[in-house]
C-alpha positions, 0 to 999 in steps of 0.5 A, a space after each residue: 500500500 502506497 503512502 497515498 492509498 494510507 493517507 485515504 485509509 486514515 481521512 476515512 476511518 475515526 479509528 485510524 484517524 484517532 489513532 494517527 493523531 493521538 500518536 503524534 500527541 503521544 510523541 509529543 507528551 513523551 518528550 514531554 515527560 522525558 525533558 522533564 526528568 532532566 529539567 527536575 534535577 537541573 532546577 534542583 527545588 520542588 519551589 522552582 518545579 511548583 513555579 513552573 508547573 503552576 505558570 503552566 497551569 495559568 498560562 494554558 488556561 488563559 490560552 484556552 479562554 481567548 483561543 481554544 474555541 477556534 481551532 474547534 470551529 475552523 475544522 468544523 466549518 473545513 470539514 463541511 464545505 470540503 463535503 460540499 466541495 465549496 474551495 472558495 468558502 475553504 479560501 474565506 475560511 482559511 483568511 478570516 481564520 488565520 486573522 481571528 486567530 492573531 488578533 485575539 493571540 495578541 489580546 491574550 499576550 496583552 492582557 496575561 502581560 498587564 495582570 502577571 503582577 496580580 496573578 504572581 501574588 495570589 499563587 506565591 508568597 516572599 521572593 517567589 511572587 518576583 520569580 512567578 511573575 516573571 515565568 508569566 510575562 515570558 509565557 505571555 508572549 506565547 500567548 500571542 503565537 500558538 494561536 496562529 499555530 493553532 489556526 493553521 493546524 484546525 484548517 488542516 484537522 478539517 481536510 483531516 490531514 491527521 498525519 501533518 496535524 501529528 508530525 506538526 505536534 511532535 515537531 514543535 515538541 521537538 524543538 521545544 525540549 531541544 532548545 530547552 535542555 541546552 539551554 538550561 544545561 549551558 545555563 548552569 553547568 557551563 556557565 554557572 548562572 543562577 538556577 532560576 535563570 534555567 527555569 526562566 529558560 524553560 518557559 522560554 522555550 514555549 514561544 521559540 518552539 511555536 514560532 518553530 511550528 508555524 514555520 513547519 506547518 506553513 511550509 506544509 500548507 505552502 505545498 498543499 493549498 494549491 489543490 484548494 486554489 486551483 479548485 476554486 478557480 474551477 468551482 462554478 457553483 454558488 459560495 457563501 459571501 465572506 459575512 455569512 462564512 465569518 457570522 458561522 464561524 463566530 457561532 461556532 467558536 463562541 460555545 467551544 470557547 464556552 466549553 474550553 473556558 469551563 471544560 479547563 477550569 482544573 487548570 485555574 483551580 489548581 493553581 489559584 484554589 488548590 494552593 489556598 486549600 492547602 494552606 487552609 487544610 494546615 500543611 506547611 509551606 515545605 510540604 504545599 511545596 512537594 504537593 504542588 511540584 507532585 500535581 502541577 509539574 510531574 502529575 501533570 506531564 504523568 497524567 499527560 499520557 492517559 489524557 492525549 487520547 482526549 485531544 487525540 480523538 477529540 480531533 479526528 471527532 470532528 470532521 468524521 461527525 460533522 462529515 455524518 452530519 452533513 451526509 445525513 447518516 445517523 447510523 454512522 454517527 452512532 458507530 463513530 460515538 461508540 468507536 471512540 468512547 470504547 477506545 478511551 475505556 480500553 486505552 486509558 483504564 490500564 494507562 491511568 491505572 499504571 500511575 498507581 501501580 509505578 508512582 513510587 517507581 515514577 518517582 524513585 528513578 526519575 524526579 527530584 523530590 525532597 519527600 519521597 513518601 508524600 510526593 509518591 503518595 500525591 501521584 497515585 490519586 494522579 491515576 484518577 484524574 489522569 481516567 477522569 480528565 481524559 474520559 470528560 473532554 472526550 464526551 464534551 467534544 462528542 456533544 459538541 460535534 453533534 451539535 448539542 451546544 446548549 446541553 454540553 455549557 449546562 453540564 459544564 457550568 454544573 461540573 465547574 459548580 460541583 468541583 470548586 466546591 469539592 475541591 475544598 471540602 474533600 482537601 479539608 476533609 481528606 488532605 491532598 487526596 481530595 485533589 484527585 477525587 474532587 473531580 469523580 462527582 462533577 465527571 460522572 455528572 457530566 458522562 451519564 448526563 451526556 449519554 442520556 442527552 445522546 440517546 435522546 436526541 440521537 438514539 445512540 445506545 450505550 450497553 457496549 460501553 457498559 460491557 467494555 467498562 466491566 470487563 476492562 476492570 476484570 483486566 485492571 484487577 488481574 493487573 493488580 495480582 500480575 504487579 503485586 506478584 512480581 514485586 513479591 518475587 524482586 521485579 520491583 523498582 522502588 529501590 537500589 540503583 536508578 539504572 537496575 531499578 528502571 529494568 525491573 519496573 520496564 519488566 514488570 509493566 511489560 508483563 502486567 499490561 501484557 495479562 491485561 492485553 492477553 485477558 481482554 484478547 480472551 474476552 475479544 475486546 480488542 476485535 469489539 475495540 478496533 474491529 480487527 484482532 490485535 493479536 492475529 495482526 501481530 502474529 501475520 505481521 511476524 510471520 511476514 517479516 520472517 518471510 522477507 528476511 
């Protein structure tokens, strides 16, 4: 099969499609993890990890509320006029798109900048309030470029060109964490600079990554918008005026801002409310430190992992659905709803779930921490944030595909309710568990809310949900034996060296999501999952490369 004959198979099939993209966001969240292991020890203090991992979390959630919307919309409305085949509308799309996109980046910069002071004295205290600061005025002006980034990657999302919107993420995660790394390195081994000159570096690296981007992606569009040009020089058939196309696209950008804004509201809560909690609960200000640094920084980039099918999915969702929409075909929307809510069950159960087995593991070989206990204990509630925020987003976009706009804000305004007061009162309650847990009630609201609201509306039935979630716990509960067992006999890396103690938990994972893959095969789940049997490929693929050599 040719490279082009792939790339119709992937245009064709969410699965496919899902899968490429989450693959790309998979390479990308990896490097993500792996620079952050070597950046831990470069800033050498829980305080400069809680600082960046905390910037982070106000940085993306000010990028949501003034871009996340658009890239939603821009494949939406890509998708359907390339179904009516209607190049000049893609035209007027592309420009209204790429100018939106920069003026309202530019807003986003303008305003992060203007209110960094404020922001920094609420999160921090004594010197860290000048270094916080700091991290969000750099951070500020990569407010003003990923939306540009952004804009071209949602245009090309809607011609489900999943292969460029991978390599476009994985390319600018690559520049990132090379361009951070050395760096930071030169920073302070070289040079012998201050360490927080090495943190200022990191959140740098954001900006010069996504300038990177653009001129990557720009190149690919530069290649292949010819097609759509020569396309509208041809097209005889009426197009909608640039007025029409731009009241369409702020209609549909308006409710996926909405659902972004409150959809990302962890990002807020846990850097604003979570840090206030703490201190009313009664930590000190060294364990808030480890507590911080073990959510916001290695919580994040872990729980990153389970979560890139949510982006992943949420992507290929959208032209597949809106394409069905537009065809008319229901049955197709219900075959393309299940497909992805099973594969978020099938993958991210076990993913999330290794967060709690390996989290001492995670933290024994990999990060700085000055409270090995407490840090490895806040990462195992990470597991189920890491199944809830990933299950959430999904079930959102799928609303929000099928056109339920109304219904997807009133269960989100419910789940932004629901978690803020959660938050307080399970940390008050429970300590830094409640931090994970805070989110079960307002999540479940959310997913048997939206089923309910899909059957009626569109007669989608969720029974194969139910038996994909039960026997994937049967498999979570024989992952558990398989990794207690191992542990039991020396398989185990919490302990000893760093480079024995990675062969050990390697062995061990390997062998326990294989018992899960082996049980889930026997109950044929992935052949329900992905339509076709993993295994047997496995085997015919084996089988023929022993054939060619």
């Amino acid at each position: 099969m040719n490279k082009n004959s792939n790339s119709e198979a992937v245009k064709k099939s969410l699965v496919l499609s899902g899968l490429v993209g989450t693959a790309g966001l998979f390479i990308a969240k990896l490097l993500g993890l792996v620079y952050s292991i070597p950046l831990s020890t470069i800033l050498g203090s829980d305080a400069y990890m809680s600082y960046y991992g905390t910037a982070y979390r106000i940085y993306s959630y000010i990028l949501n509320i003034f871009t996340a919307g658009f890239p939603f919309a821009i494949a939406t409305m890509v998708a359907k006029y390339t179904v009516r085949n209607d190049n000049r509308a893609l035209k007027k799309i592309r420009v209204i798109s790429h100018t939106l996109m920069a003026l309202v980046g530019f807003l986003g910069m303008v305003v992060m900048f203007a209110f960094s002071w404020l922001l920094a004295r609420v999160v921090a205290d004594g010197s860290g309030v000048k270094i916080m600061g700091t991290c969000l005025r750099i951070l500020s002006f990569a407010i003003f470029l990923v939306p540009i980034l952004s804009s071209y990657r949602g245009f090309w999302q809607g011609r489900k060109e999943m292969g460029e919107y991978a390599l476009s993420q994985v390319f600018e995660q690559i520049f990132r964490v090379g361009f951070l790394l050395t760096m930071a390195f030169l920073i302070v081994y070289v040079f012998h600079q201050k360490r927080v000159y090495a943190l200022y570096t990191a959140v740098m690296s954001t900006s010069i990554a996504a300038l990177a981007g653009i001129i990557q992606i720009a190149y690919f569009d530069k290649k292949n918008y010819g097609e759509i040009v020569e396309g509208a020089k041809n097209q005889t058939a009426a197009t909608r005026s640039k007025r029409k196309l731009f009241q369409e696209f702020i209609s549909l950008a308006l409710p996926y801002l909405g659902v972004a804004v409150l959809g990302y509201s962890d990002d807020i809560y846990n850097s604003i409310l979570l840090p206030a909690s703490l201190k009313l609960a009664g930590y000190s200000g060294k364990d808030q430190a480890v507590i911080l640094s073990a959510t916001n920084y290695v919580g994040t980039k872990i729980t990153a992992i389970p979560m890139i099918l949510s982006p992943g999915f949420a992507a290929a969702l959208i032209p597949h659905i809106t394409s069905a929409r537009t065809e008319g075909d229901v049955r197709k929307i219900e075959h393309n709803v299940l497909d992805c809510i099973n594969i978020i069950l099938y993958i991210g159960l076990p993913v999330s779930f290794c967060i709690y087995l390996y989290a001492r593991d995670i933290y024994h070989i990999l990060f700085y921490t000055s409270n090995l206990t407490l840090a490895s204990n806040c990462l195992k509630w990470m597991a189920i944030e890491g199944i809830m925020q990933t299950l959430m987003p999904v079930v959102t976009n799928i609303m929000m595909a099928l056109g339920m706009k109304k219904e997807t804000l009133q269960n989100l305004v419910a789940y932004v309710v629901i978690k803020g007061v959660s938050l307080i009162v399970f940390i008050m309650l429970l300590g830094y568990p409640g931090i994970a847990l805070s989110s079960v009630p307002g999540v479940l609201y959310i997913v048997i809310r939206s089923f309910h609201q899909m059957q009626k509306q569109y007669d989608i039935h969720f029974q194969k949900v139910i038996e994909v979630l039960v026997k994937c716990l049967i498999g979570l509960v024989l992952m558990l034996g398989v990794c207690f067992v191992l542990r039991k006999i020396g398989i185990d890396g919490t302990q000893g060296r760093k480079i024995i103690a990675l062969g050990k938990v390697f062995i061990n994972i390997v062998m326990t999501l294989g018992a899960y893959l082996a049980l889930t095969s026997a109950f044929r789940l992935p052949q329900a999952v992905f339509h076709t049997d993993i295994i047997s490929a496995l085997k015919r693929r084996m089988h023929k490369n022993r054939e060619t050599a």
